[in-house]
N, C-alpha and C positions, 0 to 999 in steps of 0.2 A: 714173517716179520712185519710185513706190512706196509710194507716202503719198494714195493714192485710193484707197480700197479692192477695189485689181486683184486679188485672192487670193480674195475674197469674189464677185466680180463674174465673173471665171471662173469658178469652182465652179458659182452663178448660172446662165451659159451652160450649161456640159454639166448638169445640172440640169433646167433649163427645157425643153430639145431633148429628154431622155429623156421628161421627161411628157408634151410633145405626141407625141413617139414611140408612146407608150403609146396616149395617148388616140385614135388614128388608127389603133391596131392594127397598125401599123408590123413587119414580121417583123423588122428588120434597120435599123440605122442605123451610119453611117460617119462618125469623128471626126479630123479633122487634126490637128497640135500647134495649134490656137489660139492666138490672142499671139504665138506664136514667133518670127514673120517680123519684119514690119515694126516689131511693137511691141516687140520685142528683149525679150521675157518669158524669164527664164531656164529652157532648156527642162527642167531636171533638176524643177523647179519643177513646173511647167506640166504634164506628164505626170504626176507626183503628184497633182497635184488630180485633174488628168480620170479618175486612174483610180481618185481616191479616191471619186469622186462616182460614179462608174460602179460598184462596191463595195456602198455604200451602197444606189444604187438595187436593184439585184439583189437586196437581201437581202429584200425586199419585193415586187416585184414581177416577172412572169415574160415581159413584152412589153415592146419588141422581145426576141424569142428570140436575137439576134446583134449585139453590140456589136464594130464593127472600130473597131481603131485605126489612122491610115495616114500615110504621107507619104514624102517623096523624100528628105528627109535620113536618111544612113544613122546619125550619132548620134543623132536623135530615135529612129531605130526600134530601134536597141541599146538607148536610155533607157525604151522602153516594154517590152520584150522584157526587161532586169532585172526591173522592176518587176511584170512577170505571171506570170513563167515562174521 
């Protein structure tokens, strides 16, 4: 709906995964579109945040060394491929 703070509460998600990422020494971690699916999260959305919180983390810290982004929809992968490249 969009009135629970699903914007704040994904960021949140990829957030949280990167700091235990870290703290585990993690070389590598792999992000799906989150939300996209079944929560019908707008993915133009959704891929914004993750990669804004994936941004964010990096500029600080240098573990995990490889952030993939992944999935089967070929529009989520064009929506993250604008957004990085």
């Amino acid at each position: 709906g969009g009135d629970k703070n699903e914007r704040e509460l994904l960021k949140s998600c990829y957030q949280t995964s990167l700091r235990l990422a870290n703290s585990y020494k993690l070389s590598s971690i792999a992000f799906p579109a989150i939300s996209c699916g079944v929560y019908h999260f707008p993915p133009e959305e959704a891929c914004k945040i993750a990669t804004e919180a994936v941004k964010e983390f990096i500029k600080t810290k240098t573990i995990p060394e490889k952030i993939i982004f992944i999935d089967i929809n070929e529009t989520i992968i064009n929506i993250y491929n604008n957004l990085l490249y």
